[in-house]
C-alpha positions as CSV (number, residue, x, y, z in Angstrom):
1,X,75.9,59.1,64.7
2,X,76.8,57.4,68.1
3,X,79.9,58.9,68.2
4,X,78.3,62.9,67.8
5,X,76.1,62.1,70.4
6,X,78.8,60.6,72.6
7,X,80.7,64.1,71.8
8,X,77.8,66.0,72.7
9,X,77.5,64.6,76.2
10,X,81.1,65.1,76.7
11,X,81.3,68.8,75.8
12,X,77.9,69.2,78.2
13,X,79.9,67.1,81.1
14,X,82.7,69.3,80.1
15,X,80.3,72.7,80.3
16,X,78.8,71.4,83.9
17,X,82.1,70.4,85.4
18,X,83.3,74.0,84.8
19,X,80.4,75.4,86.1
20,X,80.7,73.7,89.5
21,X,84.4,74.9,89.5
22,X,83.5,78.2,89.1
23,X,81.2,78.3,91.8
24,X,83.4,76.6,94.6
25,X,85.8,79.0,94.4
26,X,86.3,80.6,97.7
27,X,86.1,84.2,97.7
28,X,87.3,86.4,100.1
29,X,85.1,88.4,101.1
30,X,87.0,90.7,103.8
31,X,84.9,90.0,107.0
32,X,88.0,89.3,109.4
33,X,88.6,93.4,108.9
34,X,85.6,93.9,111.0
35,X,86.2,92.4,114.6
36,X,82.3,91.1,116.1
37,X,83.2,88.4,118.3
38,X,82.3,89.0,121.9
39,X,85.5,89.7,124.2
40,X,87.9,91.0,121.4
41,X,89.6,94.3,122.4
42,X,92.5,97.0,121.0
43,X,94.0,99.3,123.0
44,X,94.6,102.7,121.3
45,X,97.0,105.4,122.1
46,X,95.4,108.7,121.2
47,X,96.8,112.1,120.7
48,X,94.3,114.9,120.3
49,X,94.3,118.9,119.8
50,X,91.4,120.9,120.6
51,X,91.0,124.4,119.7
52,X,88.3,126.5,121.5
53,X,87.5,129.5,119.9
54,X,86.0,131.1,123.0
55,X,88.9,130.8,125.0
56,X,91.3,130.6,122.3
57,X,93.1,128.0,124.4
58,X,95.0,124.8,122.4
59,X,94.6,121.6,124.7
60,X,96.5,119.4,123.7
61,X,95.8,115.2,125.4
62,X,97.9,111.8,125.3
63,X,95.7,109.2,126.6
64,X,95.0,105.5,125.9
65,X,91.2,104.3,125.1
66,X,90.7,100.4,124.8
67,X,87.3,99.5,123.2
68,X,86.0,96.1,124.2
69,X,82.9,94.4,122.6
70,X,80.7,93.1,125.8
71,X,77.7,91.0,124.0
72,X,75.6,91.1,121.2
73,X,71.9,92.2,120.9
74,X,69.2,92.9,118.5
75,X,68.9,96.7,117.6
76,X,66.0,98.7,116.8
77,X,65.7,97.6,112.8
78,X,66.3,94.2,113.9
79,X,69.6,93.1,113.2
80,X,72.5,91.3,114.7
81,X,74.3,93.8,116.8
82,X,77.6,94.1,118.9
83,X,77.7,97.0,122.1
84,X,81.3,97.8,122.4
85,X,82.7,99.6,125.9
86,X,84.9,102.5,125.2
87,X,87.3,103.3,128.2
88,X,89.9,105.6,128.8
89,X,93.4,106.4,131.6
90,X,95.9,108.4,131.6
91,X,99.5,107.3,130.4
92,X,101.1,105.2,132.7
93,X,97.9,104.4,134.9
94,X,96.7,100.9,135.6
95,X,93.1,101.6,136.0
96,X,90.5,102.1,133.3
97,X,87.3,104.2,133.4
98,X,84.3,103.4,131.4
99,X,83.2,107.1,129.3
100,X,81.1,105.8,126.7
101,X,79.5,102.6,124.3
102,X,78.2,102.3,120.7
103,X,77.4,99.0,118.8
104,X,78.0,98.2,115.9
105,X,76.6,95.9,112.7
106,X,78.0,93.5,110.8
107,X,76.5,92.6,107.7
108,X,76.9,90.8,104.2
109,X,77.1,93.9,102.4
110,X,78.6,96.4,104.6
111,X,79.8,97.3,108.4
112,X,78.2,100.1,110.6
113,X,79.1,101.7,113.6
114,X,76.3,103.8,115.5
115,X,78.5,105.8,117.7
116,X,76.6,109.0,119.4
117,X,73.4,108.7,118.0
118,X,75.6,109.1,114.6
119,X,75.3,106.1,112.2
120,X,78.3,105.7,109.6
121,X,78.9,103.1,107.1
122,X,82.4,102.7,108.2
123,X,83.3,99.4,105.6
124,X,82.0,97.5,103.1
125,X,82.4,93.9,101.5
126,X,84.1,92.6,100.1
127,X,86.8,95.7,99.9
128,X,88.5,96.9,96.4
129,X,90.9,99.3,96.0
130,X,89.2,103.0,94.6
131,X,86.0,101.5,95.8
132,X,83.3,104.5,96.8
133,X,80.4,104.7,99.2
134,X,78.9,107.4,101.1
135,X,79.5,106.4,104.3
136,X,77.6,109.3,106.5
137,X,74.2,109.1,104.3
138,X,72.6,107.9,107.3
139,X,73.8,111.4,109.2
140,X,71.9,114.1,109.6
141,X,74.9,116.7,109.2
142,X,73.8,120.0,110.5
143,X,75.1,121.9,113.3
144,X,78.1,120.8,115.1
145,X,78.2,117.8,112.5
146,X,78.3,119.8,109.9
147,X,81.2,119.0,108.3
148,X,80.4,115.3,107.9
149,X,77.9,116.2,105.2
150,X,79.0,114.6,101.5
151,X,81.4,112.5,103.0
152,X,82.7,109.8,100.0
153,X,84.4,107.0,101.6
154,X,87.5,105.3,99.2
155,X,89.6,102.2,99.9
156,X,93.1,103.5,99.0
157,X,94.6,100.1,99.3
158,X,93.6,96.8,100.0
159,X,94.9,93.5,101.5
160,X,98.6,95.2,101.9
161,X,100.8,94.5,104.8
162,X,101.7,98.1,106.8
163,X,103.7,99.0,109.7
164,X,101.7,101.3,112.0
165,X,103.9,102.8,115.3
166,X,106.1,99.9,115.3
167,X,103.8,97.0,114.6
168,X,103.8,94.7,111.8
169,X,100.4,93.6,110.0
170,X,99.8,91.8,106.9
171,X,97.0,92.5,106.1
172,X,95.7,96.0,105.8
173,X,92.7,97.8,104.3
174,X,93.3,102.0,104.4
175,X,90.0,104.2,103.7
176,X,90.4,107.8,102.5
177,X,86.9,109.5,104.4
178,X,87.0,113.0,103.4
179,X,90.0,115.1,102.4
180,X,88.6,118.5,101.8
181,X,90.2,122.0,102.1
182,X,89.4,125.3,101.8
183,X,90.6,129.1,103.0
184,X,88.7,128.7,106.2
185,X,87.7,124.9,106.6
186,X,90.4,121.7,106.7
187,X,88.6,118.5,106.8
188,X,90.7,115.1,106.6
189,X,89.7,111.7,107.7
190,X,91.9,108.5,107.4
191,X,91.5,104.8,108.9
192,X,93.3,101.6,108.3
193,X,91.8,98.0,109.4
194,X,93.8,94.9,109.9
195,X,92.5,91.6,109.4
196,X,91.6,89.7,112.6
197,X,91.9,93.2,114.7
198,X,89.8,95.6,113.0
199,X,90.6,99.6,113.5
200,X,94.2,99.9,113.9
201,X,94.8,103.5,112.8
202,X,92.6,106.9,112.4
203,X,93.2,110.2,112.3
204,X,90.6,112.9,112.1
205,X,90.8,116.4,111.1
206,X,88.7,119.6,111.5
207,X,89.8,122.8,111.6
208,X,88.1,126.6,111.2
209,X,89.9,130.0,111.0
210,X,89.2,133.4,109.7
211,X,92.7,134.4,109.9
212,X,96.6,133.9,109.4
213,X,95.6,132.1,106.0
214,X,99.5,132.1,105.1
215,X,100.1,130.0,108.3
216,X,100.1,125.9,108.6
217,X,96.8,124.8,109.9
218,X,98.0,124.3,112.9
219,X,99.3,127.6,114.1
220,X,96.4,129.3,112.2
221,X,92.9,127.2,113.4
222,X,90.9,128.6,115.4
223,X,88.4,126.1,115.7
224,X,88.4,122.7,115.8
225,X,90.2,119.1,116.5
226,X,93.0,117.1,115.7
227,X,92.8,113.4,116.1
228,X,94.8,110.5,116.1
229,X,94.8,107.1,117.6
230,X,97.3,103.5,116.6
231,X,96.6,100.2,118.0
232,X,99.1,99.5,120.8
233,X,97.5,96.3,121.8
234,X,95.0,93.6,121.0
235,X,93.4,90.8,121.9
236,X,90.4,88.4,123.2
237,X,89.2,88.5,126.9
């Protein structure tokens, strides 16, 4: 009898100790893909192609943008926000020129970035490969935004090293936005994050035509953008 009790209170020591294993097992949760700490910056190179429709003009820019987070605040629902300075120069210049902010929102569950009065759900945590979210549910798309309406956001691969332009990281997370296409419409959206960096690659697409519908999209839009941007630089200030 004393030696089934003795086995009893083993096997529940044994139970309990497993327990407590279980639950200090670090897991990784994916926040170092989001960069919040006050000071850190990347510098972007940025191609972009605009096609105006009035004109029918194709402008096409090379520029470089750094984004630099500047403090952190309290936004208007109350949470723990970062403002982030966008500026821009020309290749080659020295000087940078302040265009534009948004903040964004770092939280257990997910990452936002309220850019323009437009709020997207840009991440989430912790990231998995064929994970899906709708990251512009907070967006009214109507309008000139139009084409960010049913956007389903999908990691495509997770915690994979990537060579982007060059640079080495070893850690990457890529997210397929929206790749949608249609006679008239092309709509693409593509951006990799690196741990301890954040945003290290996007590129944007959205083109119109009602025409040339045998040509590549980019003889034939005639509406529209082209976007893309690589990290060329980062670091704390």
């Amino acid at each position: 009898m004393k030696y089934i009790k003795l086995l009893f209170l083993l096997t529940i020591l044994v139970i309990v100790s497993c327990k407590k294993d279980s639950n200090d097992v670090d897991v990784d949760f994916g926040y170092e893909y989001i960069a919040d700490q006050k000071g850190a910056y990347v510098i972007y190179h940025v191609d972009s192609t605009i096609y105006n429709d009035f004109t029918q003009e194709v402008t096409r820019t090379s520029l470089e943008i750094k984004e630099f987070i500047v403090e952190d605040f309290t936004d208007n629902l109350g949470r723990s926000a970062q403002r982030v300075e966008r500026y821009k120069r020309a290749i080659g210049d020295t000087e940078w020129e302040l265009f534009r902010t948004y903040y964004i929102v770092k939280g257990k569950r997910n990452a936002e970035r309220i850019d323009e009065n437009l709020r997207y759900v840009n991440f989430v945590f912790p990231p998995k490969e064929n994970i899906t979210w709708k990251g512009n549910r907070f967006i009214d798309a109507k309008d000139n935004n139009k084409f960010l309406d049913k956007w389903e956001y999908r990691f495509t691969s997770v915690d994979v090293p990537q060579t982007i332009k060059g640079i080495d990281y070893p850690e990457t997370a890529t997210i397929l936005l929206r790749d949608n296409e249609t006679v008239i419409e092309k709509v693409f959206a593509k951006e990799t994050y690196a741990k301890g960096i954040g945003m290290v690659y996007k590129e944007w697409w959205h083109l119109e035509t009602q025409k040339n519908f045998d040509k590549p999209w980019e003889e034939k839009a005639e509406k529209g953008f082209i976007l893309k941007m690589y990290a060329i630089e980062h670091g704390m200030e």
